[in-house]
Structure formats: C-alpha cells, structure tokens
MARBA-3410 file (N, C-alpha, C, O; in Angstrom, 1 decimal):
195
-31.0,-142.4,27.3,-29.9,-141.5,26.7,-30.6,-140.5,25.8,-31.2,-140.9,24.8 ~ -30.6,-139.2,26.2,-31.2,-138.3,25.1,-30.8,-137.8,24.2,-30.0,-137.0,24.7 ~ -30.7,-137.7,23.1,-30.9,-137.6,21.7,-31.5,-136.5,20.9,-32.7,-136.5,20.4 ~ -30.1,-135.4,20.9,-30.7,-133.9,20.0,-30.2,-133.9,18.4,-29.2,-134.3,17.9 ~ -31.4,-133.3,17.6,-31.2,-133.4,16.4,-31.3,-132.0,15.8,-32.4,-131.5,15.7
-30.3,-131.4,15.5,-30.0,-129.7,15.1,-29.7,-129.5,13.8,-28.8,-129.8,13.1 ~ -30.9,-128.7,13.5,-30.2,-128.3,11.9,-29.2,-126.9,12.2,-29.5,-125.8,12.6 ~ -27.5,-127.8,11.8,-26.9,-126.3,11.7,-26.5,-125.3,10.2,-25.6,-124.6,10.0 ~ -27.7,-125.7,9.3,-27.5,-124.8,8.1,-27.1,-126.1,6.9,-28.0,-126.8,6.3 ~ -26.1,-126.4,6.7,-25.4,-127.2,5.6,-25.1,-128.6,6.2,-25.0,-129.6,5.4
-25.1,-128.7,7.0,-25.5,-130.1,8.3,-26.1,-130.4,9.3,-26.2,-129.4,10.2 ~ -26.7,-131.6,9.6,-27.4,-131.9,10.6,-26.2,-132.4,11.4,-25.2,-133.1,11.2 ~ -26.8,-131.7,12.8,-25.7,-132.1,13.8,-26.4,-133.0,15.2,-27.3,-132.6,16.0 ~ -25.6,-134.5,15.2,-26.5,-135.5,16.0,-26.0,-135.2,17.4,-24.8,-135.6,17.5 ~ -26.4,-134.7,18.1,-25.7,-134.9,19.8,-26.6,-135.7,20.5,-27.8,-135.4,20.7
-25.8,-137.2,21.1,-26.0,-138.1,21.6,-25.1,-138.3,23.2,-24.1,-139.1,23.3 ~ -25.5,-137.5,24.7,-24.9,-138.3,25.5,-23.1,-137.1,25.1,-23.3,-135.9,25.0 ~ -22.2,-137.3,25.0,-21.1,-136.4,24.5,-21.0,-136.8,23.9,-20.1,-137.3,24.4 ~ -21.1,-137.7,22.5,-20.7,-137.8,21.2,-21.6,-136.6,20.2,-22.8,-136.4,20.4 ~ -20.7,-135.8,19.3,-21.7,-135.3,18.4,-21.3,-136.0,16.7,-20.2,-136.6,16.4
-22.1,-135.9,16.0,-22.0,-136.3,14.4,-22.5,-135.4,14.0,-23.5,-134.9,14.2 ~ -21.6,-135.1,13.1,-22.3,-133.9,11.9,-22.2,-134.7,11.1,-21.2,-135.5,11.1 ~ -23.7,-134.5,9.8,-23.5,-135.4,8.8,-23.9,-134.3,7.7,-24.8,-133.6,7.9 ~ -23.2,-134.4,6.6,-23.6,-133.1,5.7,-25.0,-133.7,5.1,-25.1,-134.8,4.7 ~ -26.0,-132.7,5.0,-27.3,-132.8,4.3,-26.8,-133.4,3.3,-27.1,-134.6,3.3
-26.0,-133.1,2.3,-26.0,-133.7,0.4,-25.9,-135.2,0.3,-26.0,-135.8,-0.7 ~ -25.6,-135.6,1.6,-24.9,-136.8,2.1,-26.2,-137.8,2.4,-26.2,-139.0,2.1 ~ -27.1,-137.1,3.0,-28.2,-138.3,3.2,-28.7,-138.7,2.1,-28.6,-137.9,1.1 ~ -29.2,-139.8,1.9,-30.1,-140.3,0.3,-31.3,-140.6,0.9,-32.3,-140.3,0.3 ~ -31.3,-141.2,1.8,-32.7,-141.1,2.4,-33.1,-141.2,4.0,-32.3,-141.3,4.9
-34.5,-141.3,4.3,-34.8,-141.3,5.4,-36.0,-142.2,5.4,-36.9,-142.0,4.6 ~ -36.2,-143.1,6.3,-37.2,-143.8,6.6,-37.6,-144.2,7.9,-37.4,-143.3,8.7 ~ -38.3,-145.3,8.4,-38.5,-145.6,10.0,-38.6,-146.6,9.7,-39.1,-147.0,8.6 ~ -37.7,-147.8,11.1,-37.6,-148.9,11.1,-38.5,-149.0,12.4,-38.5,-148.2,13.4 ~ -39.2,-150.2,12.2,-40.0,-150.7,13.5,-40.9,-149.7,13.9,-41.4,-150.0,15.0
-41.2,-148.7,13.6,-42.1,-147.8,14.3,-41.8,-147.3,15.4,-42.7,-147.0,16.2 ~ -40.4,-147.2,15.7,-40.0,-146.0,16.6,-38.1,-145.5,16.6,-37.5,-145.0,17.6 ~ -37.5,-145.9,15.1,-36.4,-146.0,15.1,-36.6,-145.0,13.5,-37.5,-145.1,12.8 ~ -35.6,-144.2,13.1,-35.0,-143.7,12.1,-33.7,-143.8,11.8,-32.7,-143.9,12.5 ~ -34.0,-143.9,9.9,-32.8,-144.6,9.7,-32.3,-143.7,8.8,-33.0,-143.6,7.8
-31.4,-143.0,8.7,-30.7,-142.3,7.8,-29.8,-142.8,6.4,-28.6,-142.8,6.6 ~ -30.0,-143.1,5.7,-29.4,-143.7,4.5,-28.8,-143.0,3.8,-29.2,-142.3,3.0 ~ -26.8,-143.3,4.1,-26.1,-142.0,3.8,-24.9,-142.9,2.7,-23.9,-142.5,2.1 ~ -25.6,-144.2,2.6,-25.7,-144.7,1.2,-23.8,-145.4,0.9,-23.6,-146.4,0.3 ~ -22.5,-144.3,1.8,-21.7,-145.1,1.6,-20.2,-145.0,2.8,-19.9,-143.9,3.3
-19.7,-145.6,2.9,-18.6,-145.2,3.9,-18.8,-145.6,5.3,-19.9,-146.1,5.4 ~ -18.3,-145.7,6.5,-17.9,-146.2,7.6,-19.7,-146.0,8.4,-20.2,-146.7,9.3 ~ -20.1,-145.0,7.8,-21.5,-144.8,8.7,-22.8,-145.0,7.3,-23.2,-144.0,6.7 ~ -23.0,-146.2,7.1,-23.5,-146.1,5.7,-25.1,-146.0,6.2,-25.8,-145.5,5.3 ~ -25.6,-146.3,7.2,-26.4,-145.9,7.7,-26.5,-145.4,9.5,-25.8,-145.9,10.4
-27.5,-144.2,9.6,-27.3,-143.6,10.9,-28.8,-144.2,11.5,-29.8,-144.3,10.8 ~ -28.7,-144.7,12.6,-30.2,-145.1,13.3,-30.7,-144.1,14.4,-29.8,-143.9,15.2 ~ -31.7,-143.4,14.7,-31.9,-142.7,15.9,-33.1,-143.0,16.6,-34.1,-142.6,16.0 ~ -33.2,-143.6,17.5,-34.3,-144.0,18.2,-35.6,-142.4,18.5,-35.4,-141.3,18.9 ~ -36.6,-143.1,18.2,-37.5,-141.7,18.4,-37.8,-141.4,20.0,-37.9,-140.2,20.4
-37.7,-142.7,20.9,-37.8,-142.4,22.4,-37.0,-141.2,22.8,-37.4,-140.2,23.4 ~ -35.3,-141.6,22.4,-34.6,-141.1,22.5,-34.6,-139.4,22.4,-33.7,-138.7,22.9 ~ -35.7,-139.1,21.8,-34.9,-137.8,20.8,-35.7,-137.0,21.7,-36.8,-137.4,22.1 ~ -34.9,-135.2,22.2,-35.1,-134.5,23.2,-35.9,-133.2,22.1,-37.0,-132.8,22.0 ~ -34.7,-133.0,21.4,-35.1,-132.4,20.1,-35.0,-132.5,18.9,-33.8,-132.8,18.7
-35.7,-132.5,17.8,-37.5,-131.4,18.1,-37.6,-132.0,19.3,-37.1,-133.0,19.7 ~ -38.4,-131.1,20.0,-39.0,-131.6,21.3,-40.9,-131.5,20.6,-41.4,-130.9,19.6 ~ -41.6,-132.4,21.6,-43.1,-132.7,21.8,-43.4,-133.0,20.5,-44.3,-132.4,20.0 ~ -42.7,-134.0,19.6,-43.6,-134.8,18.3,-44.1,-135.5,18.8,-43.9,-135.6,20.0 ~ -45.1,-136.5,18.0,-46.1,-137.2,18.6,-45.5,-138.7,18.0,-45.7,-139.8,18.5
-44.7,-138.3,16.8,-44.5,-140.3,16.7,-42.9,-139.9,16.0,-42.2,-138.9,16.1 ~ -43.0,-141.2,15.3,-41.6,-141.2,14.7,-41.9,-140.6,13.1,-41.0,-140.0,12.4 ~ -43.0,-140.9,12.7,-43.5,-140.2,11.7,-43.3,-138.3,11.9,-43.2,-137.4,11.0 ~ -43.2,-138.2,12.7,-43.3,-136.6,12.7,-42.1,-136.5,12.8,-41.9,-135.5,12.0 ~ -41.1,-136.8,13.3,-39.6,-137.1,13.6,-39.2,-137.0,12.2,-38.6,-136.0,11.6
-39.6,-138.0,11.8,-38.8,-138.3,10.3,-39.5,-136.9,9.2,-38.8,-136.8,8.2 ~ -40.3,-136.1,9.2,-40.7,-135.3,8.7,-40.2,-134.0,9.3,-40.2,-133.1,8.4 ~ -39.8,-133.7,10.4,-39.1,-132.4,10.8,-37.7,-132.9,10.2,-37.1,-131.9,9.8 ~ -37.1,-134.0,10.1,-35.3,-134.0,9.8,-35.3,-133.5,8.3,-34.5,-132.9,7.6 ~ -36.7,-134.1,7.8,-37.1,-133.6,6.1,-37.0,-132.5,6.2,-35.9,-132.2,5.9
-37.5,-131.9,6.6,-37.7,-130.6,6.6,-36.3,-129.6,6.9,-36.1,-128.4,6.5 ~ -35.2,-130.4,7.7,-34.1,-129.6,7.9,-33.7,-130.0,6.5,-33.7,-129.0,5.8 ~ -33.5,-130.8,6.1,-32.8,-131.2,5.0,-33.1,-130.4,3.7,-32.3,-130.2,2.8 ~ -34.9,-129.8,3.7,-35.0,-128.8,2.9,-34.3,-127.1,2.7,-34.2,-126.3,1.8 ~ -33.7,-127.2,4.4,-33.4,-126.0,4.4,-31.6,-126.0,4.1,-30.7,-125.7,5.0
-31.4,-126.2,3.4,-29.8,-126.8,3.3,-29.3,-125.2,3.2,-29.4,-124.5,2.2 ~ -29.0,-125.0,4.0,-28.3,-123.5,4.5,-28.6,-122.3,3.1,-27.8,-121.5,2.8 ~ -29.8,-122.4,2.4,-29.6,-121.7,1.8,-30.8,-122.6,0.5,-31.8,-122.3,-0.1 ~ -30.3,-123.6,0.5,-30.7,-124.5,-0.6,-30.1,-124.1,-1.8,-29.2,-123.2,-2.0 ~ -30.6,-124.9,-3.0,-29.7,-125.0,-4.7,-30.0,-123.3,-5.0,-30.9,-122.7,-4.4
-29.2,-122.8,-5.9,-29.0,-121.4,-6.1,-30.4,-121.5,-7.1,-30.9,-122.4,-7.7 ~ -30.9,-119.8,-6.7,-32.2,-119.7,-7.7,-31.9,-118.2,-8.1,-31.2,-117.7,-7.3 ~ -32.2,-117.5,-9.0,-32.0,-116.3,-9.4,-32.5,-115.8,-8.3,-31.6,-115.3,-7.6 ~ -34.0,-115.7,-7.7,-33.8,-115.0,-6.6,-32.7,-115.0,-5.2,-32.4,-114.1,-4.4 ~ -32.2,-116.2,-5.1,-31.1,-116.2,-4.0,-30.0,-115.0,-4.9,-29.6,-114.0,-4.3
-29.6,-115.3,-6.0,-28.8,-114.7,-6.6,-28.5,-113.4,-6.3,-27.4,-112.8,-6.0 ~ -30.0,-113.0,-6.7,-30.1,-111.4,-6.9,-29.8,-110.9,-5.4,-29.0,-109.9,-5.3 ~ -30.3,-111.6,-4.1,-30.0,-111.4,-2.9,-28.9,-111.3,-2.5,-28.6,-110.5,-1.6 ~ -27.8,-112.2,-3.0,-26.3,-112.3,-2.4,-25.7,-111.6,-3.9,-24.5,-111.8,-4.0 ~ -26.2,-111.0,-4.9,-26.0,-109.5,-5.6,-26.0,-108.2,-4.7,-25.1,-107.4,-4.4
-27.5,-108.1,-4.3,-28.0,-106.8,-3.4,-26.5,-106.6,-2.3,-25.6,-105.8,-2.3 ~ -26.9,-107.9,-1.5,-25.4,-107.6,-0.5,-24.6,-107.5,-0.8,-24.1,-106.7,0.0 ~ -23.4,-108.1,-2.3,-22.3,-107.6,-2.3,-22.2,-106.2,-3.2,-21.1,-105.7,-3.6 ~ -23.7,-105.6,-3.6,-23.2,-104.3,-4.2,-23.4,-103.3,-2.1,-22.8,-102.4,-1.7 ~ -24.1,-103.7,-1.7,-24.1,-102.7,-0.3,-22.6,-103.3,0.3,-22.1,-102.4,1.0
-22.2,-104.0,0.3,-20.6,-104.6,0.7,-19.6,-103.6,-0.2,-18.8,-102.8,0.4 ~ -19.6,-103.7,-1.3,-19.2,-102.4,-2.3,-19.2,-101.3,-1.9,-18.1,-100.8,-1.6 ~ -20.2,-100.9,-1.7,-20.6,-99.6,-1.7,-20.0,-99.0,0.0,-19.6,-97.8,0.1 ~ -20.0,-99.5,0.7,-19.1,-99.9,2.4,-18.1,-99.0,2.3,-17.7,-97.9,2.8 ~ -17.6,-100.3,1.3,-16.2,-100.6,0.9,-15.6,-99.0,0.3,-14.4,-98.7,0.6
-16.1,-98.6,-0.2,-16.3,-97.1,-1.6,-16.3,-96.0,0.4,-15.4,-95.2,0.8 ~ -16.9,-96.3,0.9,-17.3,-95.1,1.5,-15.7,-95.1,2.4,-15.1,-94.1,2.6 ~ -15.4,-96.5,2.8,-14.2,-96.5,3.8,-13.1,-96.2,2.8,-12.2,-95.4,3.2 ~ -13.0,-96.5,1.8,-11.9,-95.9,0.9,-11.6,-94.8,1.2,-10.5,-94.3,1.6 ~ -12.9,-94.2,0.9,-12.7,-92.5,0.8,-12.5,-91.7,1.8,-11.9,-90.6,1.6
-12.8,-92.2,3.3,-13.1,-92.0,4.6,-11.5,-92.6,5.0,-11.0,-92.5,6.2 ~ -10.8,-93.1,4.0,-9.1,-93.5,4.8,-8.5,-92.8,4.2,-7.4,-92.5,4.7 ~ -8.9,-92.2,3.0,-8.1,-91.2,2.6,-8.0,-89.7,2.8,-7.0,-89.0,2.6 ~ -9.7,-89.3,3.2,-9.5,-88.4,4.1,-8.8,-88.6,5.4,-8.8,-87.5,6.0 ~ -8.5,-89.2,5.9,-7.4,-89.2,7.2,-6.1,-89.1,6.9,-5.3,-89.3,7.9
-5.4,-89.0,5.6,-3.9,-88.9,5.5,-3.7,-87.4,6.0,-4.3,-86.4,5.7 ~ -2.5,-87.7,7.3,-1.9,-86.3,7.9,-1.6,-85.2,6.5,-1.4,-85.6,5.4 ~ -1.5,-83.9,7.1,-0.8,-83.0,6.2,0.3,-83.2,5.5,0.6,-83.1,4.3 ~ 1.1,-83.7,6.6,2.5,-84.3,6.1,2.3,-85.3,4.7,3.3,-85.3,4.1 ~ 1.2,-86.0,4.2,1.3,-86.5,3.3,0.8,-86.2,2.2,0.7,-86.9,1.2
0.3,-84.5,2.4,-0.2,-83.7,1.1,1.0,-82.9,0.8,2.1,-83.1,1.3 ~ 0.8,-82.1,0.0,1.6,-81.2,-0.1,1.3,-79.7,0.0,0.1,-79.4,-0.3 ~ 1.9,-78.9,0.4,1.6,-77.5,0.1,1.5,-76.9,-1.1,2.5,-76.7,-1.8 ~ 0.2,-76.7,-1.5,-0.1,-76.3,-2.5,-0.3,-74.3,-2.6,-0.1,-73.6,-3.6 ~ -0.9,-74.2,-1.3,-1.0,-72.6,-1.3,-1.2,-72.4,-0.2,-1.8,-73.1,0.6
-0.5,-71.1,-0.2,-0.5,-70.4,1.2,-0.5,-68.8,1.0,0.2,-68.2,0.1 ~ -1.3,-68.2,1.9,-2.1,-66.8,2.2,-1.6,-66.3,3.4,-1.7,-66.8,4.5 ~ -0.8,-64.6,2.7,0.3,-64.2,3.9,-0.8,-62.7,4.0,-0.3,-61.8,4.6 ~ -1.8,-62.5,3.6,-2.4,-61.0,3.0,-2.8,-60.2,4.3,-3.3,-59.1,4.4 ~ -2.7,-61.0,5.2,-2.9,-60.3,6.8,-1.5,-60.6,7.3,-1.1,-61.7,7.2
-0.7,-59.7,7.7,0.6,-59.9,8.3,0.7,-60.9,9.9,1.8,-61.4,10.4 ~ -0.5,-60.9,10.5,-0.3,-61.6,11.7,-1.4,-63.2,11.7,-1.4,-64.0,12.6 ~ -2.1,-63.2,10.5,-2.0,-64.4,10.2,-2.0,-65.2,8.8,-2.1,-64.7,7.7 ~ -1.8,-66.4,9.0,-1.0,-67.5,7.9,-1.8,-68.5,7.4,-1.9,-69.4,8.2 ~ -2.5,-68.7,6.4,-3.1,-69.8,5.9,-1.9,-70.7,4.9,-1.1,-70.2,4.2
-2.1,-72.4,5.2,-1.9,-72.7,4.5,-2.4,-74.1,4.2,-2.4,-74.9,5.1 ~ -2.6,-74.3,3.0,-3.2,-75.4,2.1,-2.8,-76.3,2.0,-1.7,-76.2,1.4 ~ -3.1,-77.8,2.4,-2.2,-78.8,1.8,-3.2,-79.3,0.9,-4.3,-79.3,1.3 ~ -3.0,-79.9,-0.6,-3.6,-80.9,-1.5,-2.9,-81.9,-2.2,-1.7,-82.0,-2.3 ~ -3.9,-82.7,-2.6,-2.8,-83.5,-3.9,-2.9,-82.5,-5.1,-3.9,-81.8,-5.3
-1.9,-82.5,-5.8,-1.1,-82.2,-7.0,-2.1,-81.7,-8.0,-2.6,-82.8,-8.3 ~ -2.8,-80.6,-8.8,-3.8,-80.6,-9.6,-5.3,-80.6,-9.0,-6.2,-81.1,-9.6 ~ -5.2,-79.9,-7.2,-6.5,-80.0,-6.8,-6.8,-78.5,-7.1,-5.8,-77.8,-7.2 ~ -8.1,-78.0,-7.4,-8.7,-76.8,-7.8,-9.0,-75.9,-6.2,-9.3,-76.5,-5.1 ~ -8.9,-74.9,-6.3,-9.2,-73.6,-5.3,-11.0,-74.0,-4.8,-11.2,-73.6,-3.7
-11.9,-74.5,-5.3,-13.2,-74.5,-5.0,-13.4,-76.1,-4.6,-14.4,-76.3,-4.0 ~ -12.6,-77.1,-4.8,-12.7,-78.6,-4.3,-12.8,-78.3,-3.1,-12.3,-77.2,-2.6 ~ -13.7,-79.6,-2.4,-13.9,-79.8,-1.3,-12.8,-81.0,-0.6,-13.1,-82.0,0.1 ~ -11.1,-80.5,-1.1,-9.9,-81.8,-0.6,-8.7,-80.7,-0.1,-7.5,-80.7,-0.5 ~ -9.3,-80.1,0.5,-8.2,-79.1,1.0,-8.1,-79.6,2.9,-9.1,-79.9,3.5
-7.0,-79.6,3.3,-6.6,-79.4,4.5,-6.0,-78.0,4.9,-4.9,-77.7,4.7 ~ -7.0,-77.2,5.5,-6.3,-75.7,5.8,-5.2,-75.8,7.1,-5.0,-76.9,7.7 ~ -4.8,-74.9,7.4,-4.1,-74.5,8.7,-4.2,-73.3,8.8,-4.3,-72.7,7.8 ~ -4.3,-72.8,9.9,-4.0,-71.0,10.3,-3.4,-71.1,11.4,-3.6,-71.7,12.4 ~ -2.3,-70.3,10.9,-1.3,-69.8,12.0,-1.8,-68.3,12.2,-2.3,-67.7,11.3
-1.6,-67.8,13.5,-1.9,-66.8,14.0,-1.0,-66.6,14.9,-0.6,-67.6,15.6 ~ -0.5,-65.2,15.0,1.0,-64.8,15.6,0.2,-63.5,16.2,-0.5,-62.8,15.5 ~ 0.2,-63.1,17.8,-0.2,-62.4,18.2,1.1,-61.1,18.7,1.9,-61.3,19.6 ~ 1.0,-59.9,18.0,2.0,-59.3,18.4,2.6,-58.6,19.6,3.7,-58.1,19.8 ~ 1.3,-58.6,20.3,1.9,-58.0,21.8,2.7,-58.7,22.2,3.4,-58.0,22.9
3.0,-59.9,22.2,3.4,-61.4,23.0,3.8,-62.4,22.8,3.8,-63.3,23.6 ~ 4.4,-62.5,21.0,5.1,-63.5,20.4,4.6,-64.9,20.7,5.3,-66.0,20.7 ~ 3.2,-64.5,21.0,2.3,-66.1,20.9,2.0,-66.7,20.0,0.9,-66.2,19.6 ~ 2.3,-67.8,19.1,1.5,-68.0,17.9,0.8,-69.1,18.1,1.4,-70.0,18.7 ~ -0.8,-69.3,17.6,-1.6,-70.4,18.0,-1.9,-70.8,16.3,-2.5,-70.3,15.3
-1.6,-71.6,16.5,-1.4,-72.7,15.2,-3.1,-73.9,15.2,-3.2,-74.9,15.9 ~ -4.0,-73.5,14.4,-5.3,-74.1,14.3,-5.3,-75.0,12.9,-4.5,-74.8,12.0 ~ -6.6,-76.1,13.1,-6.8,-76.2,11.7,-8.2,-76.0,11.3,-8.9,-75.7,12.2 ~ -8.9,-76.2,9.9,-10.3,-75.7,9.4,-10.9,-77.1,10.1,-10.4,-78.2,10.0 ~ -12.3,-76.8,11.1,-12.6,-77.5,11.7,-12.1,-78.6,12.6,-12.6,-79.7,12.8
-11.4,-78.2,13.1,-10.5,-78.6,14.1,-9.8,-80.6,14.0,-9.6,-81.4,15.0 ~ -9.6,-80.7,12.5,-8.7,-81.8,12.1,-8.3,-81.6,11.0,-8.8,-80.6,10.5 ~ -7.5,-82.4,10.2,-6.5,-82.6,9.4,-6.8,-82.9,8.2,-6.0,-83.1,7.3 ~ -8.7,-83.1,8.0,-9.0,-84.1,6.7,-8.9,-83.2,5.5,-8.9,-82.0,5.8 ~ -8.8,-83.6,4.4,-9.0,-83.4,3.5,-10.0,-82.9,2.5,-9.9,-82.9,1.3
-11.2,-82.2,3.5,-12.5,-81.9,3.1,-12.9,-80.4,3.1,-14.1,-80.1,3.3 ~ -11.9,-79.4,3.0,-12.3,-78.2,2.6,-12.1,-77.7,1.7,-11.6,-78.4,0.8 ~ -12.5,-76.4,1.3,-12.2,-75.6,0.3,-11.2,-74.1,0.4,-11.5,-73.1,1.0 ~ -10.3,-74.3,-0.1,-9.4,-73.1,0.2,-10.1,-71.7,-0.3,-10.0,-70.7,0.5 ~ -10.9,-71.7,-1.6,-11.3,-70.5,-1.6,-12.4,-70.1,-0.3,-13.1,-69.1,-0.6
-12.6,-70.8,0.8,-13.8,-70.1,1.7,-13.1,-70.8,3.1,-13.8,-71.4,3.9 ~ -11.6,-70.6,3.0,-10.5,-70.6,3.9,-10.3,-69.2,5.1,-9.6,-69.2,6.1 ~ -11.2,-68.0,4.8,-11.2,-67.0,5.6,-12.8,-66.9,6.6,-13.0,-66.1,7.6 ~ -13.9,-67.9,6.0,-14.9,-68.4,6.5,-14.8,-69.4,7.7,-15.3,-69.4,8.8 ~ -14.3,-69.9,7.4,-13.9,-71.0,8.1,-13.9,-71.3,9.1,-13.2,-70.5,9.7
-14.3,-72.5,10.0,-14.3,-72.1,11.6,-13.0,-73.0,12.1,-13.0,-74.2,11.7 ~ -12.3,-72.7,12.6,-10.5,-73.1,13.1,-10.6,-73.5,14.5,-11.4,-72.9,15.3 ~ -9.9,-74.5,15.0,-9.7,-75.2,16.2,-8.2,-75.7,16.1,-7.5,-75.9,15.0 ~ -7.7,-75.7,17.6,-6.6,-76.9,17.7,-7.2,-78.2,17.5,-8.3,-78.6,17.6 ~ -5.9,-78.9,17.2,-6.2,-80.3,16.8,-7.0,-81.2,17.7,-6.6,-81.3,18.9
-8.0,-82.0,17.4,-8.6,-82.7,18.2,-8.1,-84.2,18.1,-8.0,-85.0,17.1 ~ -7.5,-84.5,19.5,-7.2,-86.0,19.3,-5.4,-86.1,18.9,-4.9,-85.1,18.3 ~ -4.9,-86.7,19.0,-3.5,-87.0,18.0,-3.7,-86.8,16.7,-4.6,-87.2,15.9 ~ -2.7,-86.1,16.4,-2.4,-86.2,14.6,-2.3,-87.2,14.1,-1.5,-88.0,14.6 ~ -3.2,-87.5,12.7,-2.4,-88.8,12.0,-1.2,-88.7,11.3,-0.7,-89.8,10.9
END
C-alpha cells in the first residue's frame, strides 16, 4: 500500500490507498521512529493521538534511503509552516503587498470613475462660436477650464444636407480632457457601447 506525504503549507496531508488525513503542523509535538522503519507522529491528543507511517510504505518524498531521512524531510515540512511564526521581515513583505494591493486599488478607483457616461456629469460648458459646429462639456461641479476631467462632445451640423455627425474627444466618454484645448482635439464616434 503506498503512502504519500505532502506538505500543503499549514498542513501535512497523509494520502494512503484513498483515505487522505490532513493534520495541522501546530498539532504535531513530535516525531520519532519506531523499530527502524516505522514513523510516529505524536499529536499528543484526541481520537488520533498518535499517527504511524511505515517507511516501506512511503512513495513520497520519493528515493530516501532510511526512515531516518523520512523522519527528517517531515521536519523539514513542519519548518515550513506555510509561512512560519511572523518576523518583521515577513511583515514588511505582506506590508510591501498590501501597499501595491492599495495602490491597484487607487488606480481602479480612478479608472471606474473615469468611465461614468456623460449622462452622469453635468454640462458645465458649451461653445456655439462656429455656427455649424457645437462643443460641449460635461464635468463635476467646480472642475476648472485647464483639468484634465472633461468629457467633450462635438456636434457638427453639415449645411448642404442637414447631416449632423455627433463625435467625442478621443473617441469615448471618459473624463480625461481638457476643455480649454477642446478645438485641438482629435474627435471620433463612439467606440464600443456607451456607458
């Protein structure tokens, strides 16, 4: 019957034949060898108070040479307890990540709120100073002429032919122009569905 021994991070997981045992690392108290080819897990209390695993048995680790090496690789998972006891440097590490988790976080904020349709700005200004075409502005409430949170539109009304082709500044809806450099500007139909 073969016999795998898996470190999965915060427990050792026994697969025996289809039975599996997970036993949580904090849980062992110790480890020794009975008879010189058997391991005994001493988990000190409750229905499995000790675990036995024959070294014949065992598939993985694969190619140890005794039970002594056996019982020294399970040490060894047991060192690695998904992380092990907190140390300033683990700290500073799972700091690092949740300030770049943050910082994600900051960029998608800003990146959902550039996608609110026009309909959810307001018209703040609009430019009639060419009779056949129409700029207009959507912002929030108190945005300045030189911010980069303007959503333009140009309407263009062609008079031979009562065509009007309706664009926006860079051919979407976001929130990322500037109205004063609204006659610069390069204009497209909408790309994609409106939000």
């Amino acid at each position: 019957m073969a016999t795998q021994i898996i470190d999965d991070g915060a427990s050792i997981r026994i697969i025996n034949a289809a039975s599996v045992l997970l036993i949580n690392k904090s849980h062992i108290k110790t480890i020794d060898t009975v008879k010189d080819n058997t391991i005994r897990l001493d988990i000190g209390s409750g229905a499995l108070k000790n675990v036995f695993i024959k070294f014949t048995e065992v598939t993985i680790p694969a190619a140890l040479p005794d039970v002594y090496a056996l019982r020294d690789a399970i040490n060894a998972m047991l060192k690695n307890n998904g992380g092990g006891l907190a140390t300033e440097q683990k700290q500073d590490i799972q700091i690092e990540l949740l300030s770049g988790i943050l910082s994600a976080l900051t960029e998608i904020k800003i990146a959902i709120s550039n996608l609110k349709c026009c309909c959810n700005g307001q018209i703040m200004r609009i430019d009639e100073s060419n009779p056949l075409v129409t700029y207009v502005g959507y912002a929030n409430m108190g945005s300045l002429p030189n911010q980069a949170v303007w959503s333009i539109q140009k309407t263009t009304r062609f008079a031979t032919n009562d065509i009007v082709i309706v664009e926006w500044a860079d051919g979407n809806e976001l929130f990322d122009n500037i109205w004063d450099q609204r006659l610069e500007l390069n204009y497209l139909a909408l790309v994609g569905p409106a939000r």
